[in-house]
Each structure stands twice: as structure tokens, then as C-alpha cells.
C-alpha positions as CSV (number, residue, x, y, z in Angstrom):
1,X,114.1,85.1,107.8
2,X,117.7,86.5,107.5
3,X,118.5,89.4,104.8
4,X,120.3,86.4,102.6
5,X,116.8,85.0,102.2
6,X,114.6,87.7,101.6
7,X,117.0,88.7,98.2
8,X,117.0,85.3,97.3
9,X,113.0,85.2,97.1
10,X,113.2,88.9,95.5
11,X,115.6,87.7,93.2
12,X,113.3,84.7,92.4
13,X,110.3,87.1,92.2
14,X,112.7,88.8,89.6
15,X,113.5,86.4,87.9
16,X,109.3,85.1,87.1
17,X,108.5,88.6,85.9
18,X,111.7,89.0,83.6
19,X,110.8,85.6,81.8
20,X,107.3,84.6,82.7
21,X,104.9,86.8,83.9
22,X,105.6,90.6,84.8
23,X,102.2,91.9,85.9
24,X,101.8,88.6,87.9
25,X,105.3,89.4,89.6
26,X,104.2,92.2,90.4
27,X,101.2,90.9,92.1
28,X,103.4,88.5,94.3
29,X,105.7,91.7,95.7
30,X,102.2,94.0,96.3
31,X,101.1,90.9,98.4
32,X,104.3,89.5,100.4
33,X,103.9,86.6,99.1
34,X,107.6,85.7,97.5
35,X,107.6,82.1,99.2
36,X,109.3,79.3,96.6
37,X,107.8,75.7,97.3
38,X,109.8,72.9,97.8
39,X,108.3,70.3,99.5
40,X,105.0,69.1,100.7
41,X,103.3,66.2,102.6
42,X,99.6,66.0,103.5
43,X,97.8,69.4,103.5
44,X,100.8,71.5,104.7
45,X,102.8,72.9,102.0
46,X,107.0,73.6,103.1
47,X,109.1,76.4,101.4
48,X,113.0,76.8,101.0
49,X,112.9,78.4,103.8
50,X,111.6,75.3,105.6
51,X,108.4,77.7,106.6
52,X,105.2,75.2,106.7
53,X,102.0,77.0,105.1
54,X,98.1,75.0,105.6
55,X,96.9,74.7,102.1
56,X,93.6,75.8,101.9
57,X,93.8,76.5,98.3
58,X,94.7,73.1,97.4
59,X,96.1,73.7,94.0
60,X,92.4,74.4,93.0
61,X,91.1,71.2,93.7
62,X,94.4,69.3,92.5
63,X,96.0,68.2,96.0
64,X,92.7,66.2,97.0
65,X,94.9,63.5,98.4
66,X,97.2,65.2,100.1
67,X,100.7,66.0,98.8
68,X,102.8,63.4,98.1
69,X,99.9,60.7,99.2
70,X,102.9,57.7,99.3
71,X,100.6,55.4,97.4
72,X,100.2,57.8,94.6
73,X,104.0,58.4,94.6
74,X,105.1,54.7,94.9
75,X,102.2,54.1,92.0
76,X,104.6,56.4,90.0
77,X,107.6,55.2,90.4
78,X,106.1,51.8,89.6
79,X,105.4,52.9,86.1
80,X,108.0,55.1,85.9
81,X,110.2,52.0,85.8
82,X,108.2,50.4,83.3
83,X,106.7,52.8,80.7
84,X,105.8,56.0,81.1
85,X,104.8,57.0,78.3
86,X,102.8,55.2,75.2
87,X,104.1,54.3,71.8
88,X,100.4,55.8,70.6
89,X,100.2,51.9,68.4
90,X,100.1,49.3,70.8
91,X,97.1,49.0,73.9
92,X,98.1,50.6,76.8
93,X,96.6,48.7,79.9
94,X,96.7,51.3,82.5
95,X,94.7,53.4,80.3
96,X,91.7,50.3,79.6
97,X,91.7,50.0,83.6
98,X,91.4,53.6,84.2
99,X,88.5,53.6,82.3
100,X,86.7,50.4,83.1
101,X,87.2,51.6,86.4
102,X,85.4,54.9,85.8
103,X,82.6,53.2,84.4
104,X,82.2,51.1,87.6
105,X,82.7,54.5,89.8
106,X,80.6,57.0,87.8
107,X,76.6,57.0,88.0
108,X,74.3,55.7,85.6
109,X,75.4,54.1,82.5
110,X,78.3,56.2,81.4
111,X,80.3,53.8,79.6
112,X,83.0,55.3,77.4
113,X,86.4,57.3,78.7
114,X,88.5,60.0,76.5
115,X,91.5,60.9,77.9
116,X,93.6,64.1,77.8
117,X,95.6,66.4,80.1
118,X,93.6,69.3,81.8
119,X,90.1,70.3,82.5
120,X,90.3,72.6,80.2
121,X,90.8,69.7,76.9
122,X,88.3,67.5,78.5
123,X,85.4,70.1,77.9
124,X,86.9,71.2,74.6
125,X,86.2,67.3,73.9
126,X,83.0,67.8,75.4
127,X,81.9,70.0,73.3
128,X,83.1,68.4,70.3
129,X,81.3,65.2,71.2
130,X,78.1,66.7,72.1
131,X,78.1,68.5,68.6
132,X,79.0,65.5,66.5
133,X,76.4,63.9,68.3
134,X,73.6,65.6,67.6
135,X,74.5,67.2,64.6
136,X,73.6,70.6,66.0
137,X,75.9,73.5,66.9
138,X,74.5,75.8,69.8
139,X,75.5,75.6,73.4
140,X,74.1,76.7,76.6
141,X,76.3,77.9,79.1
142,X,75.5,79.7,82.5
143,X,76.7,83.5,83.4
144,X,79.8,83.8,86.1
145,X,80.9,80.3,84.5
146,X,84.2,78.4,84.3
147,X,85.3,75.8,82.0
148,X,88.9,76.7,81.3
149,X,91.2,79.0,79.1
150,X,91.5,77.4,75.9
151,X,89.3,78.9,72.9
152,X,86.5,76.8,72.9
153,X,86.5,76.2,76.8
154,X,86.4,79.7,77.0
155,X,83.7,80.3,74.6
156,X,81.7,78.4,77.1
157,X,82.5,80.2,79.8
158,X,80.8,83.0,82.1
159,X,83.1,86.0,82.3
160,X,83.1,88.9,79.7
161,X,87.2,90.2,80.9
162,X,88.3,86.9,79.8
163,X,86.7,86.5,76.6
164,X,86.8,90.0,75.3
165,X,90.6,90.1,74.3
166,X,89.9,87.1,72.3
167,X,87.0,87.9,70.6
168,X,85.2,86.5,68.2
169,X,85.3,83.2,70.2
170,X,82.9,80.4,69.0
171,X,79.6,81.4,67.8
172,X,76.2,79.9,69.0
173,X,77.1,80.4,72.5
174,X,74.3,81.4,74.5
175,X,75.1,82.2,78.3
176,X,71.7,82.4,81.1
177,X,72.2,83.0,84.6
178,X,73.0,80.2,87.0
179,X,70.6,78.2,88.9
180,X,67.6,79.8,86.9
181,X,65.8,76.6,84.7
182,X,63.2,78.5,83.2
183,X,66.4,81.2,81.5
184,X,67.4,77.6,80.4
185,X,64.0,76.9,78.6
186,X,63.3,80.2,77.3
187,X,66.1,79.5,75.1
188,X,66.6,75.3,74.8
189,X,64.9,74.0,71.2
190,X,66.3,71.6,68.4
191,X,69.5,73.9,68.0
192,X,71.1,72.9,70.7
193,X,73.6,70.1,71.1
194,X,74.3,70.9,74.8
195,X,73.8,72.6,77.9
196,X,76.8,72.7,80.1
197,X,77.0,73.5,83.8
198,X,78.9,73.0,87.1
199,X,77.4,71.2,89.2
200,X,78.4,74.5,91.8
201,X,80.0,77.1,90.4
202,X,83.6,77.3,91.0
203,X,85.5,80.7,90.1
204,X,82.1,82.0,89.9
205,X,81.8,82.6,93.8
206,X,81.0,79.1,95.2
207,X,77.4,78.9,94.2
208,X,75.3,76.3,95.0
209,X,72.3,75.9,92.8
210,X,68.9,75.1,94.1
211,X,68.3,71.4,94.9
212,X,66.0,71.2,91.9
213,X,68.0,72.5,89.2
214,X,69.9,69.9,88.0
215,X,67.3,67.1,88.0
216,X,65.1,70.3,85.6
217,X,68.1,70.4,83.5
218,X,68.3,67.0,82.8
219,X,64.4,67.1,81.7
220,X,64.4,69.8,79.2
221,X,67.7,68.3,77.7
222,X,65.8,64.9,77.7
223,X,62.8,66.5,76.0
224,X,64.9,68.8,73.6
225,X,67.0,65.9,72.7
226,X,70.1,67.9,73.5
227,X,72.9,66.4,75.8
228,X,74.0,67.6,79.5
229,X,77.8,68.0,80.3
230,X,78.3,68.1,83.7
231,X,81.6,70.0,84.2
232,X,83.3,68.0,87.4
233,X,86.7,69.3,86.6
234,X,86.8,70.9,90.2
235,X,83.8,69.4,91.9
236,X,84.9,65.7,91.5
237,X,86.5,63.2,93.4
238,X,85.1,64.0,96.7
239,X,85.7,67.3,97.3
240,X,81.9,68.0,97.7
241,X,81.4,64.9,99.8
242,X,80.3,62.3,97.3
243,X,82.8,61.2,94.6
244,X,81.3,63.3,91.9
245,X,79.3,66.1,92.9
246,X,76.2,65.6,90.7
247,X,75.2,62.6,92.7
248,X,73.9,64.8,95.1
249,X,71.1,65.6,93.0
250,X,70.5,61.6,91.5
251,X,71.2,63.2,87.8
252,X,73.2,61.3,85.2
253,X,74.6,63.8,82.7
254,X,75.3,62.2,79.3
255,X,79.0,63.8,79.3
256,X,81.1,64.2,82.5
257,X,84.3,66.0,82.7
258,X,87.3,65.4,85.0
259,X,91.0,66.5,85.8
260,X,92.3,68.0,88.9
261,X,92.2,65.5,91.3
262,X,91.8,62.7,89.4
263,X,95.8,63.0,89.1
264,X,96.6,62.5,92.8
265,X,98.6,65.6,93.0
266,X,100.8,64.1,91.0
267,X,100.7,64.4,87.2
268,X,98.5,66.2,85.1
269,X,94.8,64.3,84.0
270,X,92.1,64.7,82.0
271,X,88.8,63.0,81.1
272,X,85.7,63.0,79.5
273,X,83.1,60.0,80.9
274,X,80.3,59.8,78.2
275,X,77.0,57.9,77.5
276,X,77.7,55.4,74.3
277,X,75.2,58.3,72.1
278,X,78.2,60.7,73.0
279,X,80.6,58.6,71.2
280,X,79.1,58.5,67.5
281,X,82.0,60.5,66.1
282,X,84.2,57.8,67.0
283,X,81.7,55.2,64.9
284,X,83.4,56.0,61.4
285,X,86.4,57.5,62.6
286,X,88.1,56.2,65.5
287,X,90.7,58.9,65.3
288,X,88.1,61.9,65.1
289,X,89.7,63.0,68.1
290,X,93.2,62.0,70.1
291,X,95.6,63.5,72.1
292,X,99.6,62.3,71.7
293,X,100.0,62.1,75.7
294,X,96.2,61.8,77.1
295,X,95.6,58.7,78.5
296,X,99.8,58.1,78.7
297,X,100.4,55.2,81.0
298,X,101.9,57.2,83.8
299,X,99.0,58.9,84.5
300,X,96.4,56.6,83.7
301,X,98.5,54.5,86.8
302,X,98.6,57.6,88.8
303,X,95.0,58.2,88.4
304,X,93.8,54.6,89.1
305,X,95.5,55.0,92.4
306,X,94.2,58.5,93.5
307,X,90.7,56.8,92.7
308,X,91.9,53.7,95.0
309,X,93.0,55.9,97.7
310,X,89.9,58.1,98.0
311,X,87.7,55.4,97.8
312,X,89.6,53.4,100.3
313,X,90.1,56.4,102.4
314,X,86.6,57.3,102.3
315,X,88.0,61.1,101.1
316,X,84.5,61.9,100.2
317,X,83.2,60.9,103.7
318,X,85.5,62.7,105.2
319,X,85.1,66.0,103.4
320,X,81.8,65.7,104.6
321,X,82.3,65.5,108.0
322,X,85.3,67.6,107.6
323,X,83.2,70.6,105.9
324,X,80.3,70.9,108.5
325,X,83.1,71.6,111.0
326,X,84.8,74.0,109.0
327,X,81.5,75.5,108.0
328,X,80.8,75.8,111.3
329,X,83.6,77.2,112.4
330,X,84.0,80.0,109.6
331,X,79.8,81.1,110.0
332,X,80.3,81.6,113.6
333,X,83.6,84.1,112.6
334,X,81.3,85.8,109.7
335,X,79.1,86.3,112.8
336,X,81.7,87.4,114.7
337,X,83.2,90.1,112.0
338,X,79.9,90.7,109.9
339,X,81.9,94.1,108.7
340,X,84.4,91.7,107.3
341,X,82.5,88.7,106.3
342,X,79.0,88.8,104.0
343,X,78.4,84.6,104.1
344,X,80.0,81.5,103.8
345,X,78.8,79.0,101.7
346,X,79.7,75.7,100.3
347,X,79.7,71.6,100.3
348,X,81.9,69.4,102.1
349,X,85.0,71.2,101.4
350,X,84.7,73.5,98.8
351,X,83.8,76.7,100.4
352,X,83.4,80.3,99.7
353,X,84.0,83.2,101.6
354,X,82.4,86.1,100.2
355,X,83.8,89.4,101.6
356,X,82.0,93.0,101.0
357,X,85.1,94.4,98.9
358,X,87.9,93.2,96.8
359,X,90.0,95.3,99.0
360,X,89.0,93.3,102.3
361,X,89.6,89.7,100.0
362,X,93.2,91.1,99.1
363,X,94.3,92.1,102.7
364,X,93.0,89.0,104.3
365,X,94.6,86.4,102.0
366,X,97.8,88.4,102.5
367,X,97.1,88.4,106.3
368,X,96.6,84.7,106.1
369,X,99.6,84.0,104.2
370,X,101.6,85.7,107.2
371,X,99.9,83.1,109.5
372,X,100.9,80.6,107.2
373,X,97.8,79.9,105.8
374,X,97.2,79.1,102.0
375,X,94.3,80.9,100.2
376,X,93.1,82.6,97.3
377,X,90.2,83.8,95.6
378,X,87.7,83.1,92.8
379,X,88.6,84.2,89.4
380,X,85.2,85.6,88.5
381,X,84.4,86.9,91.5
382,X,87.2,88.5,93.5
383,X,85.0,89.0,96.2
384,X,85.2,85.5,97.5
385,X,88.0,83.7,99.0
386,X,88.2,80.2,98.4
387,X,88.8,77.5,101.0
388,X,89.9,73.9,99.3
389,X,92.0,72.2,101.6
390,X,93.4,68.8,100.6
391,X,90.6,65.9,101.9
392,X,93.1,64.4,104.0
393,X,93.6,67.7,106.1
394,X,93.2,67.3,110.1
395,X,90.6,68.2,112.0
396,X,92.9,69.7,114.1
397,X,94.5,71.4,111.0
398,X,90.8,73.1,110.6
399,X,90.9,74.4,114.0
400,X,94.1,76.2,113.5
401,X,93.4,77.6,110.3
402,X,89.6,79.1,111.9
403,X,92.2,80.6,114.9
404,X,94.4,81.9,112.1
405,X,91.7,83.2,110.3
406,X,90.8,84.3,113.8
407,X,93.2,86.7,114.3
408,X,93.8,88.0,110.8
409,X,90.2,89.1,111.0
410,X,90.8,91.1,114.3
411,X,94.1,92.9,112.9
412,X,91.9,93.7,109.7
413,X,88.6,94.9,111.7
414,X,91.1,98.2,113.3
415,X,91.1,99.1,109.1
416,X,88.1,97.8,107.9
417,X,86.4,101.1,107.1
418,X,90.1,102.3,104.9
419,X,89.4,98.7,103.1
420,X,85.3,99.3,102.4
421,X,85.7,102.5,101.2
422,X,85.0,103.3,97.5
């Protein structure tokens, strides 16, 4: 990198914090990392610089199918030419196939779609829905939680420093510690409309809950006559190595959110996949509860492709396979630098890295971005670094990023005791 293109990406860096984000700018100098994308193809991300970077962040779960998958993108274009966008009055036909071809894809009889455009609206919907359809108010939600930013998302949600600068959020929120059924039923009666969970927890850390919680849940919310959201908005579309993550247990929630990857990488999704007792709101008024540009033609067509491609691609399969290798792989470094590395965890390709200081998180995912290596961490637990690569990443891709990983960890082991100390 010459001098010209180190102030360009200052200057850029500049530029974010003077009309965006200061304190995030900030961030971005403390850590190196003053890269600007430009391109991307597969599971490698390219700057201006023409530098190529591994994604193993993945855009959170967004770049499932790779970046710039050339179905997705010719899928695009096709409707692009066409109509991109719906007059709101007539029926819009890629929306109707998107959703008759959730209902074939999903488990169980979920029947009816709502669409919108982020994880973050399809829970708010949820929410809403689960409400209106049982006419009661309360909510169960788990501790170290994540079901987005907006006001009632975040109401649901599992992390105080979030929710405290917004306070009073929505009331009849009651949070219980993940994984634990009998929190659940110490506090589940005819008040509530809903519990909502992930089927593993996200930004909480990468948990995985034990094999018989879900399949619990779904009895007391069957006896209780409340309804179970399953909150799939990073778990879905194969990442875990099914296409939606709550088959693993054989549970049908009666609400199922999606977004992320359900838009290819390419334009902004969400939706809400619901049982037909879900949709009562919509009995007596079918306009309850819209959205001008969910369900907008583009991405409707964008979407039905992503689905086409990883089912055709067996994405799901493959994270599978993919995922024991890299579990593999990252247990036997954890082994390796225990000092450095407390456990790995995860499911087919959604894995956490849980380090024994946010100190130790910080310096690796900066050392990793200097072996061009995409990662970051969980947002409620800062102790873990997450590993999401796209599903279409090479097994050979893997096995650079464990030697990357690799020798990151050896330049941070001569410093580990400046980075564990209090």
C-alpha cells in the first residue's frame, strides 16, 4: 500500500465519522481496519485496493450464497427490466411465488407469508400477530437475546446496554435465561401471547440449547395456548446445515421469521412464515398490517432465486460437511493455544469462538484482518468471535483461514498475559 492509499482510506475513515458515525470511526482507526469494499465474488471479499479478504463474517448471515452468486444477480437484472418495484394495487406475482414457495420449503403446515425488509420488521410483525391472535399482551423472551433494533424488536430482546437508553420499551416483557424450560414454565400462563426464541443464540455468544428444549417449548406453548416464534432471521437458510434451523429439533413454531439470507446477498428481505391461527388480524382487516416496499417484486424475485440456488446447491449440505471440518480444525487450535482460546462451538457454519477477554477478541480480529481474514464478534457478548463464512466457501478456503488463524494466534500467545490482565 503506497502513502496515496493509506490517506485516501484515512480520508474515507474521515469522512464516515464527520457524517455518519464518529465513535464508530473511531473504532475502525483503533483497529486498522480502514479497507473500503468494492467488489466481491464467492466468499472472498476485494477492496479498492484490489486486497482480497476471506469473509468469515459473512455480512452476519446475509452473504449465504456467496457474493454476487450469478444466478441471484442475473435474477435481478431480470426484474429490474421489468418492475422493480410494486404499484401497492395490482398482484404482484413474484411476491404470491415467494410465498407459495415458502410454504412448500418450511416445516409443518405454516401456510401464510408477510413480507417486509429486515429481520428486525419481521419480528416486530411477529409480535403483532401473536398478540392479535390471542388477544393477550405478554411475551416471553430469553436473556443474552437478539431480535433486532427497532422498539418492539428490542423490547424482546436480551441485553440491558441496548435497551436502557431507550427505556420504557414495551411492557409485559418478561426475559428467562436461555436453554432453561422450567424458567420458561415458572412464568408461561394465559397472559401470554408468545414465547420467542432463537433457535441458537446469535449475538448472544453462539449458544446452542440442549436437544430437548425446543421440542419443551413447543409443549408448554401448546398447553398454555400461547404461540412460538422461532426467530430464524440468522439461523435460516442453511447456515446451520438444514434450511431452517429448527428442523433439527422436528418442532413447528406457529410464527417463523426470516431476512438475511433469504436476499441472496443481494437486496434487503424480510418475512414472517405463520400458522393460518397467526393470521386472524388480517380476517376483518386485510390492511392491519403492510409495508410500502415489503414483498416489492425485486426482491421477492431475488429471494426466490437465493432459495433455488441453495436448495439446488445443497448449501445446507454443504455447511454441514463444511462445519465439521472447520470445527475441527479451530478445536484442535483452542487446543493448541488454550491461553487464547476457551471453546468453540457451533452448527454447520455458524460458529463461536469464545476468547477469555474482550482484549484477546479485539487483537485477534485485528490480527486476522491483517492476514486478510474477515471476522467480528458477537454484539452481546464481546467475548466471542464469530465465524459465518458464505456456504459456498472452499474447503480449501477453510484451511487457509485455520493457518491464518494459525499464526495470528502464535504472534498474540508472545502478549497474551498484557491482553488477560484486568
Amino acid at each position: 500500500m503506497n502513502r496515496t492509499d493509506a490517506d485516501n482510506r484515512q480520508a474515507l475513515t474521515e469522512r464516515f465519522g464527520s457524517a455518519i458515525n464518529p465513535a464508530l470511526a473511531r473504532v475502525f482507526r483503533f483497529m486498522g481496519i480502514e479497507a473500503v469494499e468494492s467488489t466481491g465474488s464467492g466468499a472472498v471479499l476485494v477492496d479498492e485496493d484490489g486486497t482480497e479478504y476471506i469473509d468469515c463474517a459473512g455480512g452476519y448471515g446475509v452473504f449465504s450464497q456467496g457474493y454476487r452468486h450469478p444466478r441471484i444477480i442475473a435474477a435481478a437484472h431480470r426484474q429490474l427490466d421489468s418492475l422493480p418495484m410494486s404499484s401497492r394495487v395490482l398482484l404482484n406475482r413474484p411476491m404470491i411465488e415467494l410465498a407459495e414457495r415458502l410454504r412448500e420449503l418450511t416445516p409443518g403446515d405454516l401456510q401464510y407469508s408477510f413480507f417486509c425488509n429486515s429481520g428486525a420488521e419481521a419480528v416486530e410483525a411477529a409480535v403483532k400477530f401473536s398478540r392479535a391472535a390471542t388477544g393477550r399482551s405478554r411475551i416471553i423472551s430469553t436473556l443474552g437475546a437478539f431480535h433486532g433494533k427497532t422498539l418492539g424488536a428490542l423490547s424482546v430482546s436480551g441485553r440491558d446496554a441496548y435497551q436502557k437508553p431507550f427505556l420504557p420499551l414495551l411492557p409485559d416483557v418478561v426475559r428467562v435465561p436461555f436453554g432453561d424450560v422450567r424458567a420458561v414454565a415458572e412464568v408461561l400462563d394465559s397472559s401470554v401471547a408468545a414465547v420467542i426464541v432463537e433457535p441458537i443464540q446469535g449475538e448472544g455468544g453462539i449458544i446452542l440449547p440442549p436437544d430437548d428444549y425446543l421440542p419443551r417449548l413447543r409443549e408448554l406453548c401448546d398447553a398454555s395456548g400461547s404461540m412460538l416464534i422461532a426467530d430464524e432471521v440468522q439461523t435460516g437458510i442453511g447456515r446451520t446445515g438444514r434450511l431452517f434451523a429448527i428442523e433439527h429439533s422436528g418442532v413447528i413454531p406457529d410464527l417463523l421469521c426470516l431476512a438475511k439470507a433469504l436476499g441472496g446477498g443481494v437486496v434487503p428481505i424480510g418475512a414472517v412464515v405463520g400458522r393460518s391461527a397467526a393470521w386472524k388480524l388480517f380476517e376483518d382487516r386485510p390492511l392491519m398490517h403492510t409495508s410500502t416496499f415489503g414483498g416489492n417484486p425485486l426482491a421477492c424475485a431475488v429471494a426466490l432465486e437465493a432459495l433455488a440456488v441453495t436448495v439446488q446447491e445443497k448449501l445446507p449440505e454443504r455447511a454441514q460437511l463444511l462445519g465439521d471440518q472447520f470445527l475441527a480444525g479451530l478445536r484442535a487450535l483452542s487446543q493448541r493455544y488454550p491461553k487464547l482460546i476457551s471453546e468453540v462451538r457451533g452448527r454447520g457454519l455458524m460458529i463461536g469462538v469464545e476468547v477469555p477477554a474482550p482484549g484477546v477478541g479485539g487483537a485477534l480480529i485485528a490480527e486476522l484482518f491483517r492476514r486478510q481474514v474477515l471476522a467480528v464478534y458477537t454484539l452481546n457478548n464481546e467475548r466471542v468471535i464469530r465465524l459465518m463464512p458464505p456456504l459456498v466457501i472452499t474447503s480449501e478456503q477453510l484451511d487457509t483461514v485455520l493457518q491464518r488463524l494459525g499464526a495470528a494466534l502464535a504472534q498474540l500467545y508472545e502478549v497474551a498475559d498484557d491482553l488477560l490482565a484486568p
